[in-house]
KEKE-3310 file (N, C-alpha, C; in steps of 0.2 Angstrom, whole numbers, plus 5000, padded with zeros to 4 digits):
npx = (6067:6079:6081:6072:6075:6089:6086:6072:6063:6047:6041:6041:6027:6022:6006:6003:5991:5984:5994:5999:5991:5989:5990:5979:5972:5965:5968:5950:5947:5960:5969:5975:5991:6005:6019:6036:6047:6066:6078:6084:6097:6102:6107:6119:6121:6132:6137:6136:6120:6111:6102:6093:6092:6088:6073:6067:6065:6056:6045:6040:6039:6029:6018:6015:6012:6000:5993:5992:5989:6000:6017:6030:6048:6060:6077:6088:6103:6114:6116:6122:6119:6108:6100:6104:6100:6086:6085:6088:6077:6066:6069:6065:6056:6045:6041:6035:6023:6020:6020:6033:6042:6055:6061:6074:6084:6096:6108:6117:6132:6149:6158:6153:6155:6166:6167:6166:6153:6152:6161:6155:6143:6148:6143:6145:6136:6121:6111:6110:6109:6095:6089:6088:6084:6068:6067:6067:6058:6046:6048:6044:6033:6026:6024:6028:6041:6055:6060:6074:6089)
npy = (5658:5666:5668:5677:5686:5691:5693:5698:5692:5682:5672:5656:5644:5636:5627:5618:5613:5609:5604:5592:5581:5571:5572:5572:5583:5599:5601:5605:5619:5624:5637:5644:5636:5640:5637:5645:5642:5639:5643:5628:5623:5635:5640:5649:5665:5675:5687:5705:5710:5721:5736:5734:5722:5723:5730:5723:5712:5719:5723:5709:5704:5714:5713:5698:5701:5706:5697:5684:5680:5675:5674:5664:5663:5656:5655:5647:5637:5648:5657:5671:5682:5680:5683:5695:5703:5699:5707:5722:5722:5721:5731:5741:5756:5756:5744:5747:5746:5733:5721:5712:5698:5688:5674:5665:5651:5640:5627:5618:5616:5606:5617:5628:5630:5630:5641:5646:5651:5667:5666:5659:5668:5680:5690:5693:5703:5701:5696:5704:5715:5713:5713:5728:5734:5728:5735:5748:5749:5745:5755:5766:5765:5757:5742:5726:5713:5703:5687:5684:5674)
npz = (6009:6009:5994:5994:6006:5999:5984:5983:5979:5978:5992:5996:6003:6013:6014:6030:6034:6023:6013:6017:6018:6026:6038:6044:6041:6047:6063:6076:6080:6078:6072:6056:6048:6043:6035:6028:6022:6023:6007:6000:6004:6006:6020:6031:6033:6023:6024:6032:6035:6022:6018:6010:6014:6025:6026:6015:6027:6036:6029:6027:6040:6043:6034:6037:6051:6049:6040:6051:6068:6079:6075:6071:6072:6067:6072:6070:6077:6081:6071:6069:6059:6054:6067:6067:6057:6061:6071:6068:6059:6065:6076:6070:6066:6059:6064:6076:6079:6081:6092:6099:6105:6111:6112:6119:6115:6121:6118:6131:6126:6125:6119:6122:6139:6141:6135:6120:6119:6113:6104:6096:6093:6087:6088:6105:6112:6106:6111:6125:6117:6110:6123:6127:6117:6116:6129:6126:6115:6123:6134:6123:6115:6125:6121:6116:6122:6129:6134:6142:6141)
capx = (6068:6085:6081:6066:6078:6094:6082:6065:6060:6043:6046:6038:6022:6018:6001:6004:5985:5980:5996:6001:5985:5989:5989:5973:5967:5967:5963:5945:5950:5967:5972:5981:5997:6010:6029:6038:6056:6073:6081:6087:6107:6104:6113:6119:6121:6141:6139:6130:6113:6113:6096:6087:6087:6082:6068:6062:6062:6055:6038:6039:6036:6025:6015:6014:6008:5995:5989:5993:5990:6004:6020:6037:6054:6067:6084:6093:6107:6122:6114:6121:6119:6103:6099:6106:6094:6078:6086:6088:6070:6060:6070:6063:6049:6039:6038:6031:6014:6018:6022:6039:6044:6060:6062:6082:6087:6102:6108:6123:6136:6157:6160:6148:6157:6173:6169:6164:6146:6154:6165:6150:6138:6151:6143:6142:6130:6117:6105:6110:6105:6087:6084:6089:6080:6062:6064:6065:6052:6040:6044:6043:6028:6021:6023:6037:6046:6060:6063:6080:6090)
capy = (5665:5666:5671:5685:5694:5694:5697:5700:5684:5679:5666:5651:5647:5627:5628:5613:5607:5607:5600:5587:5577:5561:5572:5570:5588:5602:5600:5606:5623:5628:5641:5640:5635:5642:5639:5650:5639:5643:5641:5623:5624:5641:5640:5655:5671:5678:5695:5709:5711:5725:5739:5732:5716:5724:5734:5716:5708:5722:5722:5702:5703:5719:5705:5691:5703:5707:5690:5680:5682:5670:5671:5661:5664:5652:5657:5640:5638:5649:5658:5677:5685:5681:5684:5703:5706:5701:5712:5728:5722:5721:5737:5747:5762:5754:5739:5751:5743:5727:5719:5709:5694:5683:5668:5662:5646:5639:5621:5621:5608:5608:5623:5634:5629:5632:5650:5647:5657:5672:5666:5657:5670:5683:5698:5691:5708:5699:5696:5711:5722:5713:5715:5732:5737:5727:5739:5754:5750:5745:5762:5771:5762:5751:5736:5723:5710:5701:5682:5683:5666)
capz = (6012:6007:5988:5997:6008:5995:5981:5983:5974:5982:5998:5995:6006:6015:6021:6032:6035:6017:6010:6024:6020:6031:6047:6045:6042:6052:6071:6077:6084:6074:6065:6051:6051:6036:6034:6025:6023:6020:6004:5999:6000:6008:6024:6033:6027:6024:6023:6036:6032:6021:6020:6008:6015:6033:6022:6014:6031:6040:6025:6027:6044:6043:6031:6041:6056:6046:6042:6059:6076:6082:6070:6073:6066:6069:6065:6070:6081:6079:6064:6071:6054:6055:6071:6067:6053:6064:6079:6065:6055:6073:6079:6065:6068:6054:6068:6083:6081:6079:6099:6097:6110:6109:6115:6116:6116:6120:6121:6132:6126:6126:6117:6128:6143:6137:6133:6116:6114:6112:6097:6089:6088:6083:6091:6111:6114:6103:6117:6126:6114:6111:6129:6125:6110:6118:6135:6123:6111:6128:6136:6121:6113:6128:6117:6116:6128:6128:6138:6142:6144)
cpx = (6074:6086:6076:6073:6084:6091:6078:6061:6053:6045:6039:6034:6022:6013:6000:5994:5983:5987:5999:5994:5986:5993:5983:5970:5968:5963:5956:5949:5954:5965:5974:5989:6002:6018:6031:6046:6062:6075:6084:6095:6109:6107:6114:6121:6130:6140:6134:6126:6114:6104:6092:6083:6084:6075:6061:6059:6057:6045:6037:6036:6029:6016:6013:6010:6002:5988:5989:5991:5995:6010:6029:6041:6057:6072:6090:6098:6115:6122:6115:6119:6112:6097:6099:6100:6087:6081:6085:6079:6064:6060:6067:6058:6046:6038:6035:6026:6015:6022:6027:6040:6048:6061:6070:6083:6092:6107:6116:6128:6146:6160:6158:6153:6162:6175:6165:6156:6148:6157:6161:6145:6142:6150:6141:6137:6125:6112:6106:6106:6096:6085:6083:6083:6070:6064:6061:6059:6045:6041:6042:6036:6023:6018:6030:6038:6052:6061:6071:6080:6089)
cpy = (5668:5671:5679:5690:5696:5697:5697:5695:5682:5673:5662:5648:5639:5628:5620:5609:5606:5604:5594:5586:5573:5565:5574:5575:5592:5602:5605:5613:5628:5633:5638:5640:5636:5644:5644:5646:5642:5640:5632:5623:5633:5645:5647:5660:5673:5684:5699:5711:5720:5730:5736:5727:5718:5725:5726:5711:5712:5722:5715:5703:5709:5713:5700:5692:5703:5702:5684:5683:5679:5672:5669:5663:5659:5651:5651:5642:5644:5653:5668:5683:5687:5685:5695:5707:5703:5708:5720:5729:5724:5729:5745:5753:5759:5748:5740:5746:5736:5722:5709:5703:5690:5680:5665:5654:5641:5632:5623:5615:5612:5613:5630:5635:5631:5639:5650:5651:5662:5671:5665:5662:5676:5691:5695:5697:5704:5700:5699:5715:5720:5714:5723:5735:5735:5733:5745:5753:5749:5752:5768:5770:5759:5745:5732:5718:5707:5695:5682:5676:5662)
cpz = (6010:6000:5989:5999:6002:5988:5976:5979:5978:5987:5995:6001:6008:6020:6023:6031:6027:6011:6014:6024:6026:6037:6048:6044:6047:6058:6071:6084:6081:6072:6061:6053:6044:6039:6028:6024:6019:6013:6002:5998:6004:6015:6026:6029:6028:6022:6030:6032:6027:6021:6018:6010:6024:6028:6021:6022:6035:6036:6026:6036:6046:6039:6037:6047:6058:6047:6045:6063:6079:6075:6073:6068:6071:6067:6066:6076:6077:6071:6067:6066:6054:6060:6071:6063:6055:6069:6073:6062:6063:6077:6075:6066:6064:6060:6073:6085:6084:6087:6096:6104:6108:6114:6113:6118:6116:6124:6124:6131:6128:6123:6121:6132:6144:6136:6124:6110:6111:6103:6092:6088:6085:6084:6099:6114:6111:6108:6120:6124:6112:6117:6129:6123:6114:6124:6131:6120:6119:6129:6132:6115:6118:6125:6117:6123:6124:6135:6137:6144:6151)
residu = (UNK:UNK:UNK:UNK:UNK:UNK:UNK:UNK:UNK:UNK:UNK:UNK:UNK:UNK:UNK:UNK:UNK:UNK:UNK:UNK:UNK:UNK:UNK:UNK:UNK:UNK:UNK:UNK:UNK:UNK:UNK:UNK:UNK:UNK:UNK:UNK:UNK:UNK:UNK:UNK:UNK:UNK:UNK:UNK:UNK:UNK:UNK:UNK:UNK:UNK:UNK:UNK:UNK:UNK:UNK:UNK:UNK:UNK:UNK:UNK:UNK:UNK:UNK:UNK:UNK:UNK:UNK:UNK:UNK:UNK:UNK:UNK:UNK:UNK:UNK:UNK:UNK:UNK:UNK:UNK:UNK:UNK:UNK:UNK:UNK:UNK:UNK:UNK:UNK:UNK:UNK:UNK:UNK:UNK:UNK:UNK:UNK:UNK:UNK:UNK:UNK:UNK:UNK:UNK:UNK:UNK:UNK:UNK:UNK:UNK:UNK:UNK:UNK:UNK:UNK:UNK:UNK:UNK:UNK:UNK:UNK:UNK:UNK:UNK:UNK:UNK:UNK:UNK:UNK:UNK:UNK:UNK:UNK:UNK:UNK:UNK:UNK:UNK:UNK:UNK:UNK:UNK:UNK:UNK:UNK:UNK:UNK:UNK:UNK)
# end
């Protein structure tokens, strides 16, 4: 994903049930199930997202909407960069149509307690502003939520 959004390189595609023979095939009922993974080595991002790469994520998930009914992101722990170019790509007008839900989760160990959330995600409004951005898009679309912590 890594070489997509910085530049535009095709993402790389694992259709679990047909290449993950010896889980025996796909269950009776599924969907399909396709990863999309990150880079090898590719690691967090060190810069803020810049347009083009909101533009590529906001056509990746515009894609994916298309051809799923279900689609997960999983930006990892502690990944705020990340976190910032789904909130901008999800916040986009080209995303109106497409009904958004975030799920946060957030292990709590000795740096949390301590105070430390703040520091690690590096903007502490982060989850603010998605509960934020999902009220707006419901009331001004009727689409969107948002699971707070």
């Amino acid at each position: 994903m890594h070489s997509y959004l910085h530049h535009g390189v095709t993402p790389g595609r694992l259709d679990v049930w047909r290449d993950a023979r010896r889980l025996g095939g796909r269950p009776p009922g599924s969907g399909r199930l396709v990863l999309l993974p990150g880079d090898e080595g590719g690691g967090e991002f060190t810069e803020p997202p810049s347009n083009e790469m909101i533009r590529r994520c906001v056509d990746l998930f515009l894609d994916l909407a298309a051809e799923f009914t279900v689609c997960i992101v999983d930006l990892s722990a502690g990944r705020s960069i990340a976190t910032e170019l789904a909130l901008a790509a999800t916040g986009s007008p080209l995303m109106r149509s497409v009904e958004t839900s975030w799920i946060v989760f957030h292990r709590v160990d000795t740096a949390t307690r301590a105070g430390g959330l703040g520091t690690r995600l590096r903007r502490p409004r982060l989850i603010d502003q998605a509960a934020k951005r999902a009220t707006t898009r419901r009331s001004s679309s009727g689409s969107g939520s948002c699971v707070p912590p």
